[in-house]
C-alpha positions, 0 to 999 in steps of 0.5 A: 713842184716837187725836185724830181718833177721839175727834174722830169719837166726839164728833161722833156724840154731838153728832149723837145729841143733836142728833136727840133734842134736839127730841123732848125739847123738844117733850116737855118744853115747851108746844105755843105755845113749840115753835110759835115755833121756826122753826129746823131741823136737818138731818144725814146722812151720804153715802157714797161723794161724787164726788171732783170737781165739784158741791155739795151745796145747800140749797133752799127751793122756792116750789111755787106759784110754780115757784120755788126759792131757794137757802139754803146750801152744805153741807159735808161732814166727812172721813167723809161726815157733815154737820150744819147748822142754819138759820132759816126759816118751816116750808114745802117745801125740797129738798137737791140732791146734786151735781145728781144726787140731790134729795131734798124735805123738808116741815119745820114748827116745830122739825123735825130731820130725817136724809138718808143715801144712797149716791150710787153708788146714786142709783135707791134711795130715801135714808133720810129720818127725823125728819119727819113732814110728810116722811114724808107729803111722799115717801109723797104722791110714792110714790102720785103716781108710781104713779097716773099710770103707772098712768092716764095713761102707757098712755093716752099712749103709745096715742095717741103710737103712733097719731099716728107713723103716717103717716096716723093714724086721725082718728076714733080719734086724738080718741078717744084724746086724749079718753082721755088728757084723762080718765086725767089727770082722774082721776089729779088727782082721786086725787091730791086725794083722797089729800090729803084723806084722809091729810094733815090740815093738814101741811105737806105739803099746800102741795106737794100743792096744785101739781096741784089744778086748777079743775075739781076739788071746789072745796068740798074744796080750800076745806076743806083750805085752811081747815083749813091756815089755822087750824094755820098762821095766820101762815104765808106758805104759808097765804096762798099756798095759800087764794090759789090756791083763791080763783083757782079761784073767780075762774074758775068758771062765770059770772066774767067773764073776766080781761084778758090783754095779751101780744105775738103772734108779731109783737111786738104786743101783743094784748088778750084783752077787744078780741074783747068782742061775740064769742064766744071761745074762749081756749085755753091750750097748748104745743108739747110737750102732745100733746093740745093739738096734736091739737085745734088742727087742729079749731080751725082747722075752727071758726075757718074756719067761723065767724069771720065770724059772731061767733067768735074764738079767743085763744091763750096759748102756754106755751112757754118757747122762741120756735122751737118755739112759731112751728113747732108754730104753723105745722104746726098751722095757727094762723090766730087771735090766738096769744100768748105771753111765753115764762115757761111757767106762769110766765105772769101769764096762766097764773096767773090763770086757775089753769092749772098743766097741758095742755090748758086752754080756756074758752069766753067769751060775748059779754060776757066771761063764762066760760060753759064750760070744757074743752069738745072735739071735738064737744061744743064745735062744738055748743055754738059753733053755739047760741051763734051761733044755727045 
């Protein structure tokens, strides 16, 4: 046998022992040691690589913060294999292969996991073993995928349709963006329920809270982050992700409503808690949410007719592009207080009030007190006329 053969041979012994090696430890040594090993291993094999440019990176991917850190380059051997292994607390990672191919990983204590993939064939799914937050990780993803082409995609389209004509139903245009308001409810609340049902306290579950929403069953998203606190009570991801069910509770009905200071189109800094003594309607958008842009033309009929009677609305742009925040401002016809510190859900105010998608309003009360939420359309105006005695 030549050198390198044995080479080769060698490394795919130390790769098999490096698979089984957690198994055996698992099988061999009690749960409370296991549970100190904040190691992972992580091997695979690429097949056919680009011959020029780009890396392969390891990432751990801070979902509740929008926000990646990169760990380390990965290096592959002369036959496409590689094999590492590093040292971080059990959470969400991603392998990012050449830019062209990113693959997310659940890891939690000890896990070893195996990537193979082909990159002249990217639209397949690699082949991901050894995990079984993972596996729960891509199988939430199938089903993510799949519920909102099934809900949220027709809906969408329709109304996208409609609003390319040159002069569109306006009837028909609220009811459609009602439709698509309500297929993205529903798609939500799927996604909790999947969580609900099939993911117990993995670490998967931290993803997964990326599409929770306000709105939904607080009671259950408290449970699942009860149960998560109690498998993993030293975990930063534990902290995150009962922090994000206690900012849901921060803006239930009743709650009075956080401040918000940020700068207007002008550079002037506008406070959301100056317009106290009014009724308020503060709005979250963006210039590329469809939806959004189909109510600000009603908001300007509300803002006309009854700013002078004790209404105001607040605007938080989350744009993350000055243009067309103030062009989609313009066409739209924003007359009222519209702001924006262009970090998109970055956005402090974003994060305080839980906003993680399009569009989003609370109605405030005079006192600063959240007394509605997601109101539209006609049920809106009637709730803005009562407020003002009408």
């Amino acid at each position: 046998m030549s050198p390198s053969g044995a080479s080769h041979d060698r490394l795919r012994v130390n790769r098999l022992f490096a698979l089984l090696l957690p198994g055996l430890i698992a099988f061999a040594l009690p749960s409370a040691v296991m549970a100190n090993d904040n190691g992972f291993t992580l091997s695979g094999q690429v097949l056919r690589p680009p011959e020029e440019g780009g890396r392969i990176v390891l990432k751990r991917n801070h979902v509740l913060a929008r926000r990646m850190t990169t760990l380390q380059t990965i290096e592959l051997d002369e036959d496409g294999f590689f094999e590492i292994r590093f040292e971080d607390q059990p959470g969400i990672f991603e392998v990012d292969f050449y830019g062209l191919k990113k693959v997310p990983l659940a890891l939690d204590c000890g896990q070893s996991v195996h990537i193979e993939l082909s990159m002249d064939d990217l639209q397949s799914e690699p082949a991901v073993t050894g995990s079984a937050d993972t596996d729960l990780l891509l199988a939430y993803e199938r089903f993510r995928r799949e519920s909102f082409q099934r809900l949220v995609i027709p809906a969408r389209r329709e109304m996208r349709n409609l609003q390319q004509q040159e002069a569109p139903d306006e009837k028909l245009l609220a009811e459609l963006t009602a439709k698509e308001i309500d297929s993205y409810d529903r798609h939500q609340d799927e996604l909790l329920e999947f969580a609900r049902k099939n993911m117990g306290h993995s670490i998967a579950i931290y993803a997964a809270a990326l599409r929770w929403d306000a709105e939904q069953d607080l009671k259950v998203m408290a449970e699942i982050g009860k149960q998560f606190q109690g498998a993993h009570p030293d975990l930063e991801i534990s902290s995150k992700l009962n922090e994000t069910v206690r900012g849901f509770q921060r803006v239930a009905l009743g709650a009075t409503a956080s401040e918000i200071q940020l700068p207007d189109s002008s550079g002037q800094m506008q406070r959301l808690s100056s317009r106290r003594g009014k009724v308020v309607l503060l709005d979250f958008w963006a210039s590329w949410c469809p939806p959004c842009r189909v109510e600000n033309p009603k908001y300007a009929q509300l803002f006309e007719k009854y700013r002078d009677r004790g209404f105001s609305i607040y605007s938080v742009s989350l744009d993350t592009n000055r243009v067309p925040w103030l062009k989609a401002s313009d066409r739209d016809g924003i007359a009222w207080t519209n702001v924006s510190d262009l970090t998109g859900y970055n956005s402090p105010a974003a994060k305080d009030y839980s906003v993680n998608a399009l569009p989003v309003n609370f109605l405030l009360d005079a006192e600063g007190r959240i007394i509605a939420k997601n109101l539209r359309g006609e049920k809106l105006r009637l709730k803005i006329a009562s407020l003002l005695g009408e």
